[in-house]
Steps between C-alpha positions, in 0.01 A plus 500: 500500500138520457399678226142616440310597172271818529150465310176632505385850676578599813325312725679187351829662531470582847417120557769365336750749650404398887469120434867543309617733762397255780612155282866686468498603890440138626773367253742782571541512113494868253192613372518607105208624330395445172293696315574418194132441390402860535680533155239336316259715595289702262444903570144442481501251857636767701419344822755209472850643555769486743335744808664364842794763467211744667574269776893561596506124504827375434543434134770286418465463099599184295574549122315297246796383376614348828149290520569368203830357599353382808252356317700277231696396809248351647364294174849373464529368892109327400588390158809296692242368802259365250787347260616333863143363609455387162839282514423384786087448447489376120143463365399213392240385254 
């Protein structure tokens, strides 16, 4: 699954959605998009929001709640690497 996080205006977004769309094509993997960080935006910077659904692109939404899953996953799986490489690298003084 590649998942890609939507920021910036629309330029930016149409970036990020080709190099993501082309990045999940080669690995045969599911695009989700994440646009989480349009939330945090004020009413006064009305040119940063979510705008590629003008597009008919396919949008294929992740929750916020799902990233953040993913996300202590992954901090677990380094946490255990780096308690490994330590074991077997000890610093010395």
């Amino acid at each position: 699954m590649i998942i890609m996080r939507f920021t910036g205006g629309i330029g930016n977004q149409m970036f990020q959605y080709v190099a993501a769309r082309r990045l999940a094509y080669i690995r045969k993997a599911e695009l989700k998009l994440d646009i989480d960080w349009f939330s945090g935006i004020t009413a006064i910077d009305k040119a940063r929001r979510y705008e590629l659904h003008v597009f008919c692109i396919q949008e294929n939404f992740i929750l916020s709640g799902d990233v953040k899953k993913l996300r202590q996953v992954d901090r677990k799986i380094f946490q255990k690497i780096t308690m490994k490489l330590m074991a077997l690298f000890p610093l010395r003084p």
